[in-house]
C-alpha positions as protocol buffer text, in pm:
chain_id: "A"
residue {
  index: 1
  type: UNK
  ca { x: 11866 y: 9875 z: 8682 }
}
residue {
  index: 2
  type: UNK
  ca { x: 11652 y: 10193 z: 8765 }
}
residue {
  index: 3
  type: UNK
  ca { x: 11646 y: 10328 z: 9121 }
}
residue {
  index: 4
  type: UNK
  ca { x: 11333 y: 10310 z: 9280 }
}
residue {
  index: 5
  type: UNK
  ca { x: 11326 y: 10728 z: 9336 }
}
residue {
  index: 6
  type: UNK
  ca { x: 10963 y: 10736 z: 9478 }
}
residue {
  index: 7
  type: UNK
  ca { x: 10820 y: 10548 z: 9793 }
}
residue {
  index: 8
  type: UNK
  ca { x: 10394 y: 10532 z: 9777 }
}
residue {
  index: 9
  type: UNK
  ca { x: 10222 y: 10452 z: 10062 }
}
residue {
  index: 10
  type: UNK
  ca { x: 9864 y: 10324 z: 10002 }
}
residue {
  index: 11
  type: UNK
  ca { x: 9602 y: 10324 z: 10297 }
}
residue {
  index: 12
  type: UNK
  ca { x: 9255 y: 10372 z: 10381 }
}
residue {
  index: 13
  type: UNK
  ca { x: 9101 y: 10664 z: 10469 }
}
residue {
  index: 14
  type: UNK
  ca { x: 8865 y: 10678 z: 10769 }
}
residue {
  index: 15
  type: UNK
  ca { x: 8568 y: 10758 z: 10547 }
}
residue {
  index: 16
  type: UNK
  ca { x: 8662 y: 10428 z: 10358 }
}
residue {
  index: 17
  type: UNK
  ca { x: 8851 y: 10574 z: 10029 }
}
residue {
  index: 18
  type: UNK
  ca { x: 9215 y: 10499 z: 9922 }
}
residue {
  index: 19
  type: UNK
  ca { x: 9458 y: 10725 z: 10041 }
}
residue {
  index: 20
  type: UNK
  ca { x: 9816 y: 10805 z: 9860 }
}
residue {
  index: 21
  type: UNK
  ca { x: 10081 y: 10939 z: 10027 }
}
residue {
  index: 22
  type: UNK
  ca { x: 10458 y: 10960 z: 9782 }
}
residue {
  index: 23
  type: UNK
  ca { x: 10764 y: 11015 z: 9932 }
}
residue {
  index: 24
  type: UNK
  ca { x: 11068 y: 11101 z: 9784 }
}
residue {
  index: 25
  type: UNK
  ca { x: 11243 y: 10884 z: 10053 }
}
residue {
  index: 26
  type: UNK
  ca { x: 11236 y: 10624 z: 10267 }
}
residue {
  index: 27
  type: UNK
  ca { x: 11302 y: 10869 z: 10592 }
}
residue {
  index: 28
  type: UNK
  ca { x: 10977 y: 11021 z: 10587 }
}
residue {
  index: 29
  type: UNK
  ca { x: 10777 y: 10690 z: 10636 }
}
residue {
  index: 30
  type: UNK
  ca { x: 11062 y: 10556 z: 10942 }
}
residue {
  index: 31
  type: UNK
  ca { x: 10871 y: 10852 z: 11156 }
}
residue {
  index: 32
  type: UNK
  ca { x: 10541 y: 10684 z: 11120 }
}
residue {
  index: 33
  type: UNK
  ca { x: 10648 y: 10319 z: 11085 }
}
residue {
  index: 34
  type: UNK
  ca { x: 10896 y: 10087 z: 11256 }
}
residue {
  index: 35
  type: UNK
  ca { x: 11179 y: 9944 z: 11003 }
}
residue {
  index: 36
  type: UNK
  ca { x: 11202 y: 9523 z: 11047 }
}
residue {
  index: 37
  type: UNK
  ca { x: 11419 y: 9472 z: 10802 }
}
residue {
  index: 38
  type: UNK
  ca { x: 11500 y: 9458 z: 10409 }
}
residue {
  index: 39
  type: UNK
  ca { x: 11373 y: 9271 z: 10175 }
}
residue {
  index: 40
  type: UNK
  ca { x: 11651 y: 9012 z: 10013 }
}
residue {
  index: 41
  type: UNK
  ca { x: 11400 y: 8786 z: 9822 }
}
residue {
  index: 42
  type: UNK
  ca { x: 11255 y: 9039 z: 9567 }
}
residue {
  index: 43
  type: UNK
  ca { x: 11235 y: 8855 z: 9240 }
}
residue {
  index: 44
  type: UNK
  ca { x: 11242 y: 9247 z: 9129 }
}
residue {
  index: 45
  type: UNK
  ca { x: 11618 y: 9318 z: 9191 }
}
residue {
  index: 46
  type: UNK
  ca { x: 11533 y: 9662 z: 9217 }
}
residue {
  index: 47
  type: UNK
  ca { x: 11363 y: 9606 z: 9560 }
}
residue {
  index: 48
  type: UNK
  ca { x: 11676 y: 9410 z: 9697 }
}
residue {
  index: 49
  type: UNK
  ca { x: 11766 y: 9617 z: 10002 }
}
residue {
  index: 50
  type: UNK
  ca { x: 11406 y: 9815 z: 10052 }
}
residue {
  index: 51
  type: UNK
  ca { x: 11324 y: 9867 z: 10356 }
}
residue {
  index: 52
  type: UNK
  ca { x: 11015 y: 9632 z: 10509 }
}
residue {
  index: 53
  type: UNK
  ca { x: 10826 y: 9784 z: 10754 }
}
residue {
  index: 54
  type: UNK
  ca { x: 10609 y: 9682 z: 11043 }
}
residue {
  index: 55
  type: UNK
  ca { x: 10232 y: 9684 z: 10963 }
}
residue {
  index: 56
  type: UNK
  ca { x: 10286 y: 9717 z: 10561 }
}
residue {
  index: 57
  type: UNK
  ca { x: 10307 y: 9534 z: 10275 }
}
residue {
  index: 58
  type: UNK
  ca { x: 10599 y: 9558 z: 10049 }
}
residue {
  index: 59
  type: UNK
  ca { x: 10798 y: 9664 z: 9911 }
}
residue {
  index: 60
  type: UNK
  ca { x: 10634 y: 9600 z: 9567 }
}
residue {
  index: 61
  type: UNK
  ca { x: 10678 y: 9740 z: 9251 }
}
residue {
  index: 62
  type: UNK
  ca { x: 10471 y: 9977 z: 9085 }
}
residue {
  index: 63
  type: UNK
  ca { x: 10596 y: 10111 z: 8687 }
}
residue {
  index: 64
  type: UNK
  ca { x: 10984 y: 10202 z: 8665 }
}
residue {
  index: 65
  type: UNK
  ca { x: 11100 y: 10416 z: 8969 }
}
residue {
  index: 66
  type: UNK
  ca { x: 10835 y: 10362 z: 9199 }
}
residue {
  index: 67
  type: UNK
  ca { x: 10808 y: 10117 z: 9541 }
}
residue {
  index: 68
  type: UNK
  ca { x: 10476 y: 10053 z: 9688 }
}
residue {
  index: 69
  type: UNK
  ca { x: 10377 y: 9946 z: 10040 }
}
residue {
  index: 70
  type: UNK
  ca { x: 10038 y: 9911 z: 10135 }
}
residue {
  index: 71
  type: UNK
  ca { x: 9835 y: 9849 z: 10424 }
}
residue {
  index: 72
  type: UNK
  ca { x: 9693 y: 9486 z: 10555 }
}
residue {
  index: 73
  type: UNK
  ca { x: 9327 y: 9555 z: 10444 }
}
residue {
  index: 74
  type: UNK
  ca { x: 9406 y: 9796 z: 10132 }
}
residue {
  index: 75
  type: UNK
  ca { x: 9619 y: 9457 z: 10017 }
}
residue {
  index: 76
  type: UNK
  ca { x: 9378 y: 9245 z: 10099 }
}
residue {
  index: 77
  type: UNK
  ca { x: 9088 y: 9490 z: 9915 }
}
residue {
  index: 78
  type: UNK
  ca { x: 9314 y: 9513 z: 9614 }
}
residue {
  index: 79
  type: UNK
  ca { x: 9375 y: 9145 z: 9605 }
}
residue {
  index: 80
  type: UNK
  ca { x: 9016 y: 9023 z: 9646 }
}
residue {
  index: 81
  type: UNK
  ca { x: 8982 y: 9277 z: 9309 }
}
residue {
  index: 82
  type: UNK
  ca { x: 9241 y: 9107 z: 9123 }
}
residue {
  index: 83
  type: UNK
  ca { x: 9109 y: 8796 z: 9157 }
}
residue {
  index: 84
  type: UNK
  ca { x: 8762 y: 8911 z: 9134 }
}
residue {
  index: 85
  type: UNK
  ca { x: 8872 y: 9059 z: 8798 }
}
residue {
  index: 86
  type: UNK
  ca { x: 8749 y: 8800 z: 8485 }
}
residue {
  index: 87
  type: UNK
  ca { x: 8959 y: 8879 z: 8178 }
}
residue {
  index: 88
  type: UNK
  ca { x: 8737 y: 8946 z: 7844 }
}
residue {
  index: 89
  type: UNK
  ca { x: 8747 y: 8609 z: 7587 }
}
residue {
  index: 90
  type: UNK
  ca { x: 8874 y: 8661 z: 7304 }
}
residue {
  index: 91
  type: UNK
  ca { x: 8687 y: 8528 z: 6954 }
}
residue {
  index: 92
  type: UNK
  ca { x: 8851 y: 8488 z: 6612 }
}
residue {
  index: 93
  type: UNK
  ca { x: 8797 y: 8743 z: 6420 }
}
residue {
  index: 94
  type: UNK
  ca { x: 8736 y: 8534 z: 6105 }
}
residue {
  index: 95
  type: UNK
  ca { x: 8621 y: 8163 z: 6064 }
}
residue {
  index: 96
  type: UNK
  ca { x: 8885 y: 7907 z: 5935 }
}
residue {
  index: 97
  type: UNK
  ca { x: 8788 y: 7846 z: 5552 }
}
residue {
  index: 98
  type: UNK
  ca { x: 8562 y: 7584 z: 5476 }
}
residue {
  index: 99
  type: UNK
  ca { x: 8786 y: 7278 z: 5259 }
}
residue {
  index: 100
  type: UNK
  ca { x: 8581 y: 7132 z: 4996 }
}
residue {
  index: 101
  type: UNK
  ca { x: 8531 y: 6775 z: 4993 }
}
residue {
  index: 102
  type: UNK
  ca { x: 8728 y: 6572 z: 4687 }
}
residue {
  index: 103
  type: UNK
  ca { x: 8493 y: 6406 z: 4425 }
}
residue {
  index: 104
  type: UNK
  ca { x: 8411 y: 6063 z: 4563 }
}
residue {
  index: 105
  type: UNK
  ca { x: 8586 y: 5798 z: 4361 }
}
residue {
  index: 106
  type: UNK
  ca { x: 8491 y: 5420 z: 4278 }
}
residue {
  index: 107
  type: UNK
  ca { x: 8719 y: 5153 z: 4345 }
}
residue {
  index: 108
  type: UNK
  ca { x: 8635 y: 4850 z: 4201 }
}
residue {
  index: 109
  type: UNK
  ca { x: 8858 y: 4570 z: 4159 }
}
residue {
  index: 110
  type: UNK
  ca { x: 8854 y: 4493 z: 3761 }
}
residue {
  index: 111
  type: UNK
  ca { x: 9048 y: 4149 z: 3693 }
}
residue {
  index: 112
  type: UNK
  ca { x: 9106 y: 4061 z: 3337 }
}
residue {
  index: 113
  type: UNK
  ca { x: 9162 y: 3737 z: 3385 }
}
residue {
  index: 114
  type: UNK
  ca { x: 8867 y: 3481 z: 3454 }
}
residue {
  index: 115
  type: UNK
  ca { x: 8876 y: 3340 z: 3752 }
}
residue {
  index: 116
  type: UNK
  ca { x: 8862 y: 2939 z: 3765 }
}
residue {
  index: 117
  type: UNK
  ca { x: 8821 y: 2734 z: 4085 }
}
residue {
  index: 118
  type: UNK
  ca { x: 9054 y: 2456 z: 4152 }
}
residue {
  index: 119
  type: UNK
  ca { x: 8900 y: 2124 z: 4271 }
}
C-alpha cells in the first residue's frame, strides 16, 4: 500500500475561487483545525487511520500519495459538478453487416399416390 505523503486542503477563496493549500503533514493543518477523530471506514485502506477533522471533508483520496479534505461548500460545489457532469454517448463506429435474405423456397406437398375417399 502507498503512504499517503501529501495532505491537500481545498477551500474557497473570499473572492469566490478554489484555493489549494499541500502539506507535507498532517501537523500543519491541527493548528488551523480541531482533530475529531480517524477515519476507520475508508473503503481506501490507505486512509485507515487519517485524521478527520472538524469543519472538513475527508479524508479522500486523490491519485497515489495524496489525501484530500475539503471544505462544506467546496464539496458541495464539486459534487453538484459531478453530477451535473453528462458523460459523451458513444456510437458504433461501423454498422453491423446487412445478412442477405435466403432464396424463398416452395413447399408443396406432391403425393404420388391418388387419393380415394372411403364411403
Amino acid at each position: 500500500m502507498a503512504k499517503k505523503e501529501v495532505f491537500r486542503v481545498v477551500a474557497r477563496a473570499e473572492d469566490g475561487s478554489i484555493r489549494i493549500r499541500d502539506f507535507h503533514n498532517a501537523e500543519a493543518i491541527f493548528r488551523t483545525h480541531t482533530q475529531i477523530g480517524i477515519d476507520d471506514s475508508s473503503t481506501d485502506l490507505d486512509l485507515r487511520g487519517m485524521p478527520v477533522f472538524r469543519g472538513l471533508i475527508g479524508p479522500i483520496p486523490e491519485g497515489k500519495n495524496i489525501v484530500r479534505y475539503e471544505t462544506p461548500e467546496v464539496f458541495e460545489l464539486m459534487t453538484k459538478e459531478w453530477a451535473a457532469h453528462k458523460p459523451r454517448r458513444r456510437r458504433r463506429a461501423t454498422a453491423a453487416p446487412a445478412v442477405e435474405a435466403a432464396p424463398e423456397v416452395q413447399n408443396e406437398w406432391v403425393s404420388s399416390s391418388p387419393t380415394t375417399v372411403a364411403g
